[in-house]
C-alpha positions in Angstrom: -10.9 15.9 -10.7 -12.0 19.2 -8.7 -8.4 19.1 -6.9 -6.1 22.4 -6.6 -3.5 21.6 -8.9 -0.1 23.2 -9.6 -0.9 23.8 -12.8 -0.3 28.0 -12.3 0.3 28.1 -9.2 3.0 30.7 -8.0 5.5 28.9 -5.7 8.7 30.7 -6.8 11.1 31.6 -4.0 8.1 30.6 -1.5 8.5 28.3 1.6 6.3 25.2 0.7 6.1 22.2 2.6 5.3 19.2 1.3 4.1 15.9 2.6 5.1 12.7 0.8 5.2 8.9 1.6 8.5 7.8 1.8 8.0 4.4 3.7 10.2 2.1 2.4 10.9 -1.7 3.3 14.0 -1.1 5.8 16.9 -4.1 6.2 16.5 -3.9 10.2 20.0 -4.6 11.4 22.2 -2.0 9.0 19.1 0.5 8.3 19.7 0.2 4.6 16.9 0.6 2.3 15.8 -2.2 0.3 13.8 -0.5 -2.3 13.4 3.2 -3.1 10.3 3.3 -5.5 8.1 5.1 -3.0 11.1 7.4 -2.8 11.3 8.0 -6.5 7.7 8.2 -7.4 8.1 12.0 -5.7 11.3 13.3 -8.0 8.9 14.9 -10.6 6.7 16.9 -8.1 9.8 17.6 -6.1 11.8 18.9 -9.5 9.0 20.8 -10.1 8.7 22.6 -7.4 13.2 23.1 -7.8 12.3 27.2 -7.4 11.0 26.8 -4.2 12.2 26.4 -0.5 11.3 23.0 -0.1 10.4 21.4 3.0 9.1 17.8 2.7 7.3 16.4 5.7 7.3 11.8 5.9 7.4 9.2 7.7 8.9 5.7 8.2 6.5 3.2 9.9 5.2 3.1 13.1 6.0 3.3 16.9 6.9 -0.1 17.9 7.6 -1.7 14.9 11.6 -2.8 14.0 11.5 -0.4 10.7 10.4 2.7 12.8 13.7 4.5 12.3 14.8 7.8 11.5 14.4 9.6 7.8 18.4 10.0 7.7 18.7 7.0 4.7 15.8 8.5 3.2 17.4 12.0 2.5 20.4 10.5 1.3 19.1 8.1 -1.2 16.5 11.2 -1.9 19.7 13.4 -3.0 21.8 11.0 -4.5 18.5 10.5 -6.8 17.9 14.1 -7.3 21.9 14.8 -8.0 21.5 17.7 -5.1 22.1 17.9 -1.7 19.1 17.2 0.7 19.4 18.4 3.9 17.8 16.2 7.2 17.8 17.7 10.5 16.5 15.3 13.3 13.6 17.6 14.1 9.7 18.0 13.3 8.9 21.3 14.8 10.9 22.6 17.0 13.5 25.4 17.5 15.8 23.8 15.5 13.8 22.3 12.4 12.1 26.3 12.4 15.5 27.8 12.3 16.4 25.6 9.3 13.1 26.2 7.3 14.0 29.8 8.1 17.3 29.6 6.4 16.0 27.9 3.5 17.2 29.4 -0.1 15.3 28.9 -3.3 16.0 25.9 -4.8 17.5 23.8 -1.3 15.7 20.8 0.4 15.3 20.4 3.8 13.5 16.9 5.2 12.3 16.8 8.3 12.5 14.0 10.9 10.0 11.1 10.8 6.4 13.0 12.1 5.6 9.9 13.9 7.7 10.6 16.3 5.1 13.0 17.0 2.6 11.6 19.5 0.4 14.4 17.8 0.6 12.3 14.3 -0.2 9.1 15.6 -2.8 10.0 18.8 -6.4 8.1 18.2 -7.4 11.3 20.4 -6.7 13.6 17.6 -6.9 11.4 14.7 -10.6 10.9 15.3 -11.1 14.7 15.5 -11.8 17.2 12.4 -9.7 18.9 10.5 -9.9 21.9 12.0 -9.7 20.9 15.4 -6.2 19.0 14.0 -5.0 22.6 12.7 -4.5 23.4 16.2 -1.6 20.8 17.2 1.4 22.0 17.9 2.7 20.5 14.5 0.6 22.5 12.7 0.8 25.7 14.1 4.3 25.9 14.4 4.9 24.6 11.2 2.3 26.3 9.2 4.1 30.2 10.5 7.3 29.0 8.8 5.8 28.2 5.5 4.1 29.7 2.5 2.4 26.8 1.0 1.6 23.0 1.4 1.3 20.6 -0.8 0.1 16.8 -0.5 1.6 14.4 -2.9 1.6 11.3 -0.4 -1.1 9.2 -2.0 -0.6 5.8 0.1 -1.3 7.8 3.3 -4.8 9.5 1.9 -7.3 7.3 3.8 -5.5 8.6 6.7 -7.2 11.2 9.0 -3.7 12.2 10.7 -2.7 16.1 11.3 0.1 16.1 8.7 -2.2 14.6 5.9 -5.7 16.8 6.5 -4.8 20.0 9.0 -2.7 21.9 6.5 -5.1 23.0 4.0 -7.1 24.4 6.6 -4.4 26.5 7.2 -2.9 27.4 4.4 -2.9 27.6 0.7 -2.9 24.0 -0.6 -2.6 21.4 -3.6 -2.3 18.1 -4.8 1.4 17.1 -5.6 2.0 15.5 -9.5 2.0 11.9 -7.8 -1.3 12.2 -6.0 -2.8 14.0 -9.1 -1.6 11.0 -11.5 -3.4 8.4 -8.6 -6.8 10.1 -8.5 -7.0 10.3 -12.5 -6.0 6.9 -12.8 -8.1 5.4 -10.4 -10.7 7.4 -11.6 -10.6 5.7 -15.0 -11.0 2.3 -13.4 -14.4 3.7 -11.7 -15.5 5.7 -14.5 -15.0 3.3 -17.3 -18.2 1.5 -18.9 -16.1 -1.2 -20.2 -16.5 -4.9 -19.4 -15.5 -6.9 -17.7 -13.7 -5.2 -15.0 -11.7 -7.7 -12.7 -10.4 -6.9 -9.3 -7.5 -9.1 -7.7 -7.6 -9.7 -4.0 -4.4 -11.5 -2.3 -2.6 -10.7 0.7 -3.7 -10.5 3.9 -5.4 -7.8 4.3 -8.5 -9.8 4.3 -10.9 -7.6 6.2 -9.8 -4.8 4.3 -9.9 -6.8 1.0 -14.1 -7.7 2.0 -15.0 -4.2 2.5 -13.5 -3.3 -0.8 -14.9 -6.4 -2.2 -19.1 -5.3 -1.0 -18.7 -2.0 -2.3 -17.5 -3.0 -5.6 -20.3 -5.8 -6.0 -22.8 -3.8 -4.4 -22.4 -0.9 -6.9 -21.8 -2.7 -9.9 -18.2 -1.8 -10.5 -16.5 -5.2 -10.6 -17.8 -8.2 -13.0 -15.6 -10.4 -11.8 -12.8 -10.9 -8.4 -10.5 -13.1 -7.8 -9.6 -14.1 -4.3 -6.1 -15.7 -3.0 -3.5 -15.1 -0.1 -5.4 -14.9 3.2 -9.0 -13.5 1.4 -8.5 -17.1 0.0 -9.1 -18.8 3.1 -11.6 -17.1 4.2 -13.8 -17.5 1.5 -12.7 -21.2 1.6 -13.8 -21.6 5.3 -17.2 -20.3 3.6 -17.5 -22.7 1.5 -16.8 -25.1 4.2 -13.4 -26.3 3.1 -11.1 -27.9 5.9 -8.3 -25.4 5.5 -6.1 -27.6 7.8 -5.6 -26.4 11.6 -2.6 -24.5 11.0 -4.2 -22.5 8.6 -7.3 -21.8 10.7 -5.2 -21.2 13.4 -3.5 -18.1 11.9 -7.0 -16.9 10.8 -7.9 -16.8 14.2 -5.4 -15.2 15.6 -5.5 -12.6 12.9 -9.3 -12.1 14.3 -10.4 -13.2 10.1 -12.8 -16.0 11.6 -15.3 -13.2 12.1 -15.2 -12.5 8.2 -16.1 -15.9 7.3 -20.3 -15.5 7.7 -19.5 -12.0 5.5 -17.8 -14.3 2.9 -20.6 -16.9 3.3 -23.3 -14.5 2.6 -21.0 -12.5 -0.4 -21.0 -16.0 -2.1 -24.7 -16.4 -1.8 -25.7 -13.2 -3.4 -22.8 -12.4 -6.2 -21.7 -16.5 -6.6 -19.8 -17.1 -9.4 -18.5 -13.6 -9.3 -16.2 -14.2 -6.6 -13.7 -16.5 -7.7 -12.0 -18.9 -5.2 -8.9 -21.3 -5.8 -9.8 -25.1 -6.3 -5.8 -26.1 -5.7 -3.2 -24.9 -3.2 0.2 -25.5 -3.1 2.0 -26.2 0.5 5.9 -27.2 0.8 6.6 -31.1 1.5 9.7 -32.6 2.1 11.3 -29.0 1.4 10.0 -28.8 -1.9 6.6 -27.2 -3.5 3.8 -29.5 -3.8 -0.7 -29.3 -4.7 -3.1 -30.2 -4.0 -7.1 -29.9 -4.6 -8.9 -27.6 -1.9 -10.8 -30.8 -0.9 -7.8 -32.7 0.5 -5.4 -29.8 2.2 -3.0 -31.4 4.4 -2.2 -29.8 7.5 0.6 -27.6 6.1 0.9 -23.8 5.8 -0.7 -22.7 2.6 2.1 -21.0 0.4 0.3 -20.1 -3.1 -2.4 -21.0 -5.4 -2.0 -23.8 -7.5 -1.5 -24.6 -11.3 -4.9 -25.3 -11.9 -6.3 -21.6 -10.1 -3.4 -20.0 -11.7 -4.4 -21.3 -15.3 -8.3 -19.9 -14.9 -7.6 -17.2 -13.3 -5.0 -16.0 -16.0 -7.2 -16.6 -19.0 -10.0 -14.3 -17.0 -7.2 -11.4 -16.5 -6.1 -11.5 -20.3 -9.4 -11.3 -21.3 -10.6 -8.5 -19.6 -11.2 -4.6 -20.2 -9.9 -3.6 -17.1 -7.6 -5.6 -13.9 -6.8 -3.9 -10.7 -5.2 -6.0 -8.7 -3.8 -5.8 -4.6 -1.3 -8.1 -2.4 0.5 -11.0 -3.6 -1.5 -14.5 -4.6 1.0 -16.4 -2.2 4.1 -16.2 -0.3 6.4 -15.0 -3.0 9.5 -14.3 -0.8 9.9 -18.1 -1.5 11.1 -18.9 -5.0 8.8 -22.2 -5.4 6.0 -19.7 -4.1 6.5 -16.9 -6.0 4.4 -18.3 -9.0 0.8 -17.4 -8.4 2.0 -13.7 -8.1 3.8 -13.7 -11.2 1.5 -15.7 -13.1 -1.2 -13.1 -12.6 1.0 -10.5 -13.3 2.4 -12.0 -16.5 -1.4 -12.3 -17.6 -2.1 -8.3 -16.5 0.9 -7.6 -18.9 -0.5 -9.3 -21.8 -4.2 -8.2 -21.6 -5.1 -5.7 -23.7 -6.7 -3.6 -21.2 -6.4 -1.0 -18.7 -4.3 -2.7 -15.7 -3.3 -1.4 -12.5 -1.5 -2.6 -9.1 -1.3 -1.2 -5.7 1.1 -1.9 -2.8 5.0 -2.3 -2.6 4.3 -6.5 -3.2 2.9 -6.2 -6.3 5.0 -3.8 -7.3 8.2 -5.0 -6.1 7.4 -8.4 -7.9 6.4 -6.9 -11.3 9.8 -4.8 -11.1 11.7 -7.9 -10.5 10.1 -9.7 -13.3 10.8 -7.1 -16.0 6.9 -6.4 -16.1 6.5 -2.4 -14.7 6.3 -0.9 -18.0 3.7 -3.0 -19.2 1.5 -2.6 -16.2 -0.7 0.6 -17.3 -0.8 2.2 -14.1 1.4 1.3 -10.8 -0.3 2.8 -7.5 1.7 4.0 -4.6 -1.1 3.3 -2.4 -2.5 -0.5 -0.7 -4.9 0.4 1.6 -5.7 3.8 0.0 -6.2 2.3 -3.5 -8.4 -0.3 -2.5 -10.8 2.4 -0.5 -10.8 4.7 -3.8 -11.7 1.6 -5.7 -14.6 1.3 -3.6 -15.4 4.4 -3.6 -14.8 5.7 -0.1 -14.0 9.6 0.0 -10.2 9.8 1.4 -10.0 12.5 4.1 -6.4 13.8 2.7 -7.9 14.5 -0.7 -11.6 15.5 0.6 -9.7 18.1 2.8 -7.7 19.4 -0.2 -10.8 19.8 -2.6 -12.1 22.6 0.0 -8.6 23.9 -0.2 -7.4 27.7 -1.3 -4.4 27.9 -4.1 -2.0 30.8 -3.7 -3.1 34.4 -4.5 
């Protein structure tokens, strides 16, 4: 794996801080959390590490979005899970939030405020710089004089080149949390593996994202077979040179997708029958959920994939050697619509295989439906597993193989 683990590494009674992903789906007018999995998925590294000062380091969101909030919920549903108290002070890295690292005893939590609210963390200026040129924020060098240690265990935010995720190791002695250790053996397993067929799953809407991913893995010879639906669904539709209906094509437009389509065009052309697409859709009509074949779309907001799709697609899933699968097949927020995604999932928990899902749909669905334990692997990450799957190099993790453990 060729990451500094914490397998022996000497952390007792030192200050270590510790970046995790904590963004959870927020109810915007009360605050109140909807669903903590991103929130437990950190208790073992964080129980391990129960000798230590412990400073962990999140975020919630973005600026400008209605979930950008404060990490105050977060710490309390963090302690109530841990059966300890965690400590949040509304500070990053000022006097205040380096007075309480300071008073830090072994074995007490501190979280720190959202480090978004850090026009440092979120700056294209100094995103787009190096690592080492990141060390030199403000964030970093005030932080990095209180603590000992850092350690990353925020998988989902990996791909990102941001000072809290790749400035620290530069800095100081560094490794890769339990969670973010369990993602990158995982996920290596689906790369490394010389059994057939492998079968990615691409819904959503992520759709540019989703074709990047998608070129890689057919260009390299990783994936026998993907299957396409959500938004990636109407692209490659267009590409075929369905009528989508003008709603549809409206939305892909304004999402900017419509420049993907000659992509598609020409990823049918070479790979064909590789890349599946739906033949039936299912749209609501008089309030209820109705299909129809791909050739004779109505004008009406596509909601899911249909029987039909859902049928062949699920008998490809159950028969393969390995399924990794990202963003929901429809709108599954909606009962009637809900179907595609739990179909497929249903299938990924009877295949015999190695399965894995990323992103808090697919995970939020399979926990609803009773299915997470018989998923083999459930990633953390959306964006960050599909980049891994296609072999892209995540700056957090490059930054932390270069890294220094603990003398």
């Amino acid at each position: 794996m060729g990451l500094p683990t914490l397998d022996g590494a000497k952390l007792q009674d030192k200050r270590v801080l510790m970046r995790i992903d904590i963004n959870s789906p927020i109810e915007p007018s009360t605050g109140a959390i909807l669903d903590d999995t991103r929130i437990r998925s950190h208790i073992a590294t964080i129980e391990e590490l129960s000798h230590a000062k412990l400073v962990l380091l999140a975020h919630q969101s973005r600026p400008g979005l209605e979930d950008f909030t404060t990490l105050e919920a977060h710490s309390q549903r963090l302690a109530k899970l841990l059966g300890k108290e965690v400590r949040y002070i509304d500070d990053v890295f000022g006097k205040a939030a380096r007075e309480e690292i300071f008073r830090l005893k072994s074995g007490e939590v501190l979280m720190l405020e959202n480090v978004r609210f850090c026009s440092e963390e979120v700056a294209e200026e100094v995103k787009s710089k190096p690592p080492e040129a990141q060390a030199k924020t403000n964030l970093v060098r005030k932080l990095s004089s209180y603590v000992d240690a850092y350690v990353n265990d925020a998988f989902a935010v990996a791909h990102r080149s941001q000072p809290s995720v790749v400035a620290f190791p530069v800095v100081l002695p560094s490794y890769a949390g339990r969670l973010l250790e369990k993602e990158v053996e995982n996920l290596s397993r689906v790369l490394k593996s010389d059994a057939e067929p492998k079968v990615f799953s691409f819904g959503g809407a992520k759709a540019k994202d989703s074709l990047k991913v998608m070129e890689k893995l057919l260009s390299r010879g990783i994936a026998d077979i993907i299957l396409t639906s959500g938004m990636v669904a109407n692209v490659f539709l267009l590409a075929q040179g369905k009528d989508i209906g003008e709603v549809n094509l409206r939305v892909v437009k304004e999402r900017g997708f419509d420049t993907l389509v000659e992509k598609a065009k020409k990823l049918l052309e070479k790979y064909g029958e590789k890349i599946q697409v739906p033949t039936d859709l299912a749209f609501k009509r008089d309030g209820s959920r109705a299909e129809t074949s791909v050739d004779n779309l109505p004008n009406q907001k596509i909601m899911d994939i249909g029987i039909d799709t859902i049928a062949r697609y699920t008998k490809i899933i159950e028969n393969a050697a390995i399924v990794a699968a990202n963003g929901p097949a429809g709108v599954f927020e909606i009962k009637e619509f809900a179907l595609g995604s739990q179909e497929l999932l249903k299938a990924m928990a009877r295949c015999k295989g190695f399965t894995v899902i990323g992103g808090g749909h697919l995970a939020a669905i399979a926990a609803k439906q009773g299915l997470r334990e018989k998923i083999s692997f459930i990633s953390t990450g959306g964006k960050a597993m599909l980049l891994f799957l296609a072999g892209e190099k995540l700056p957090g993790i490059e930054v932390l193989r270069e890294a220094r453990g603990y003398d």
